[in-house]
N, C-alpha and C positions, 0 to 999 in steps of 0.2 A: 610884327605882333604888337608893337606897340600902338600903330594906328590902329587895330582891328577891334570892333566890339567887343566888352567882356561879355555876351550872347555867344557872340561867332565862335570866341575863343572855347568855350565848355559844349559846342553843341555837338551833338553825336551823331555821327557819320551815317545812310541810309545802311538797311541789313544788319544792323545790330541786335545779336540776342540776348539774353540774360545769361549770367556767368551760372553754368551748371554745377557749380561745384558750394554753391550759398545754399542758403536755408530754403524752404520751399517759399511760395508768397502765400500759400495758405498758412504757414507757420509763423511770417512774416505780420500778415493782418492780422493774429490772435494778438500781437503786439509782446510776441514773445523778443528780444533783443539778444542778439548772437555775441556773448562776450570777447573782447579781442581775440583775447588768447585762444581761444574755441577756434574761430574762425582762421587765424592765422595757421594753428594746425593740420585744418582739414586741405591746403593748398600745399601744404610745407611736406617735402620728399626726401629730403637732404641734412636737411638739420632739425635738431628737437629742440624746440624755442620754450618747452614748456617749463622747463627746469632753470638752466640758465644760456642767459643768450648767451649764442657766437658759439656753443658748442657742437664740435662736431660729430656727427652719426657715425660707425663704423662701417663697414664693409658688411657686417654681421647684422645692420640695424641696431648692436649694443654704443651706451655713450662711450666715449672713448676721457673716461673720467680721468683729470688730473691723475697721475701717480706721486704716492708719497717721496721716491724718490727723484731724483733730477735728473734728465737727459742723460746719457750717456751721450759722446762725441760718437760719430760714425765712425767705423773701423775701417783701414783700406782693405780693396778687395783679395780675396786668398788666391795662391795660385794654383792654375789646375790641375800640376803637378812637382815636385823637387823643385827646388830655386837658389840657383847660385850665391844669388845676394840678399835673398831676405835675411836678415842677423839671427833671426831665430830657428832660419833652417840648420839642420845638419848638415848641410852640403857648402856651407859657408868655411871659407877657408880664414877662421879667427886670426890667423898668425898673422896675416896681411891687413888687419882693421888697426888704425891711429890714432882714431880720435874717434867718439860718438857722442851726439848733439842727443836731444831730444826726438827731434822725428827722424834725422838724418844723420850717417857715416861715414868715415872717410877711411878708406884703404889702398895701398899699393897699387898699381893696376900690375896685374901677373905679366909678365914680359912687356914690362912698360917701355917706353921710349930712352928715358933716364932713370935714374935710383930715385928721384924725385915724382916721380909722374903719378899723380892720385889721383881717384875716382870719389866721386859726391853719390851719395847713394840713398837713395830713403829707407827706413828701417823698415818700413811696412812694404806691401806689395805692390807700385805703382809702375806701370809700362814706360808715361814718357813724364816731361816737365809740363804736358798741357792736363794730363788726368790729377796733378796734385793737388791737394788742399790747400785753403790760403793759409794753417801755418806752418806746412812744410815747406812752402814757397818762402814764407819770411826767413826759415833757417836756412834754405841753400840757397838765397841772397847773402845773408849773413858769413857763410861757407868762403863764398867770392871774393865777397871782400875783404876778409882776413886771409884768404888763401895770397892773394893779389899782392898786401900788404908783407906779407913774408917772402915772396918770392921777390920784392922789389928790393926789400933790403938785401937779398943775398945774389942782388947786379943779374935779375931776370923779368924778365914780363912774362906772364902765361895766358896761354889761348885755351879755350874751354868750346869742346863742341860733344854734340849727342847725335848719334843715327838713331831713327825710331825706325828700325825697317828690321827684320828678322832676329828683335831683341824681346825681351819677356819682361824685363826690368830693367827701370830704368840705371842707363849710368852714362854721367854729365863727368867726360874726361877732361881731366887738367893736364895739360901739357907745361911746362916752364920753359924758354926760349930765354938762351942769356943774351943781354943788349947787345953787346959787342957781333952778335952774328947777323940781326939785320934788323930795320926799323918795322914796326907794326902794319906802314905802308906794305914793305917789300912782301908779308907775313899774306896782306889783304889779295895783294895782288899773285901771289903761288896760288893763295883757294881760286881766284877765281880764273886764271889761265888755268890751270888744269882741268876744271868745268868744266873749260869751252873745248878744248880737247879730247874731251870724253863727251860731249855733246848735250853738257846737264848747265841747266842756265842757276846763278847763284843770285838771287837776289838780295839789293842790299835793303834791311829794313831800319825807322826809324832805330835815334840811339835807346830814347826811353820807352818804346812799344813792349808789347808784350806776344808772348809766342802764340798764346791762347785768341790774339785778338785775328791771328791769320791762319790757322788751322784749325778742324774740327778733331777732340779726342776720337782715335783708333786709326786717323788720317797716317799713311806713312811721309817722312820728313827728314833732311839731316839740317844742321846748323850750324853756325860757326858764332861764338861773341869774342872777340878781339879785347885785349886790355883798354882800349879805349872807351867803349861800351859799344861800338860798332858792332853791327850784326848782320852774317849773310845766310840765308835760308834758301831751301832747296826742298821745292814738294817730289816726292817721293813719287813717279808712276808705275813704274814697270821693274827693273832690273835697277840695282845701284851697287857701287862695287864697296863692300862691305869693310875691305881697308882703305878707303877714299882717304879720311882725315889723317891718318898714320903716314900715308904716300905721303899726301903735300907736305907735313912734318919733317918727316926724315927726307924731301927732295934734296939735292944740294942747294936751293935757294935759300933752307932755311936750317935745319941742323945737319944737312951733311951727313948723312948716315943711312942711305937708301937700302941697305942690307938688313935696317931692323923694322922694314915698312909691313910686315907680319909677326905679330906676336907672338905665334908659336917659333919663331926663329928666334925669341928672347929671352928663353925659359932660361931659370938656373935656379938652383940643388934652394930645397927648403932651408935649407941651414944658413944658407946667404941669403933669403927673402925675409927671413927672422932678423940677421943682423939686420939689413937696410931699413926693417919698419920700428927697431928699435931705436937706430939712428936718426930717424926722419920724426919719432916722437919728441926724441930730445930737442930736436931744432927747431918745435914747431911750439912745443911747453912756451915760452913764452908769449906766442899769441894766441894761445888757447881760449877764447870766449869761454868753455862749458865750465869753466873753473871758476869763472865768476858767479854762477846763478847758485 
């Protein structure tokens, strides 16, 4: 372009008509002049340029004029019916909640592994850890790492994994693993021979990736993040066996106790699920973040 004529450059192509949507040329010749804004309207479909720019037309053709109030934040989505864990369902079993963040909660898991064993939970309605908002994400980052921190001081590492496959609401289980039973190696390598046993391939992903950046929301999925920040993923196709992460847990390679690799063989009387979440709040009061804000 820059060697070519400024002629060449402006000249118009053969078969060229006049734009139907201008003034007439007879309206043209009376030497009438089509004020911008005139003209820019009569093209303009989408937006109403007349008022102020960049505003946008409704669905309705009305302006969708500023409101005096400000945004409200998106709500998460309702569910379609009863829900275990939303905190505001009725169907939530309060006695088991220990702690609650701002978007997010934490409670016993019901026949958990150990008297230790918690669930991350969002307070709203969210299926997996790929459908949440960036700052519920930032609280159950936050959740992690004070969880992580507590369990470390009381001689444990803990493994955190989610199935997204015949669940409604999300919940990101914390398991605690005390050191003395095996290295986070020995922990990697139970997920992933057992996989291969069951014919499910676990791939390992970066340590700082994110979950979002390898599945699509509503995609099914299980996961594993290791205290290390190690992470091993598993896309979801067909059948997946629904206590996977509890097996490898309770195998003898890692806590020894293959007898509580189903939940409902864990159950016990409310009145000892009461004491244990009243205990585990005591233990935990001192690394409470919510108490700081």
């Amino acid at each position: 372009m820059k060697l070519m004529d400024a002629a060449e450059l402006v000249k118009q192509p053969p078969d060229v008509t006049e734009n139907p949507y201008r003034k007439s040329g007879k309206e043209a010749s009376m030497g009438k002049q089509t004020p911008a804004h005139e003209e820019e309207s009569a093209c303009q479909f989408f937006f109403d340029l007349n008022e102020k720019q960049g505003r946008k037309r409704s669905s309705t053709g009305r302006d969708s004029k500023s409101s005096p109030h400000p945004k409200q934040p998106r709500k998460p989505p309702q569910p379609p019916g009863p829900c275990w864990f939303c905190l505001a369902s009725p169907e939530v079993e309060k006695h088991l909640v220990v702690n609650i963040g701002t978007h997010c909660y934490l409670a016993l898991a019901k026949g958990g592994l150990s008297d230790d064993h918690v669930l991350i939970l969002p307070i709203g309605h969210y299926q997996s850890v790929v459908e949440l908002s960036a700052e519920v994400v930032e609280e159950v980052e936050k959740y992690k790492v004070t969880l992580r921190r507590f369990f470390k001081s009381r001689g444990k590492r803990c493994v955190l994994f989610e199935r997204n496959y015949k669940s409604h609401h999300l919940q990101l289980q914390v398991i605690p693993v005390p050191l003395s039973c095996c290295t986070t190696d020995d922990i990697k390598d139970a997920f992933i021979t057992q996989a291969e046993q069951q014919q499910m391939e676990l791939l390992e992903i970066p340590e700082h990736s994110d979950i979002k950046q390898i599945t699509q929301p509503g995609a099914a999925y299980f996961y594993v993040e290791l205290d290390t920040g190690e992470k091993l993923f598993h896309r979801i196709k067909k059948n997946f066996p629904l206590q996977f992460g509890r097996e490898v847990l309770a195998s003898e390679a890692i806590l020894n106790i293959p007898d509580k690799s189903d939940w409902r063989q864990c159950q016990v009387s409310k009145e000892e699920e009461e004491m244990l979440a009243r205990r585990f709040r005591k233990d935990f009061e001192p690394f409470d973040f919510t108490l700081d804000d």
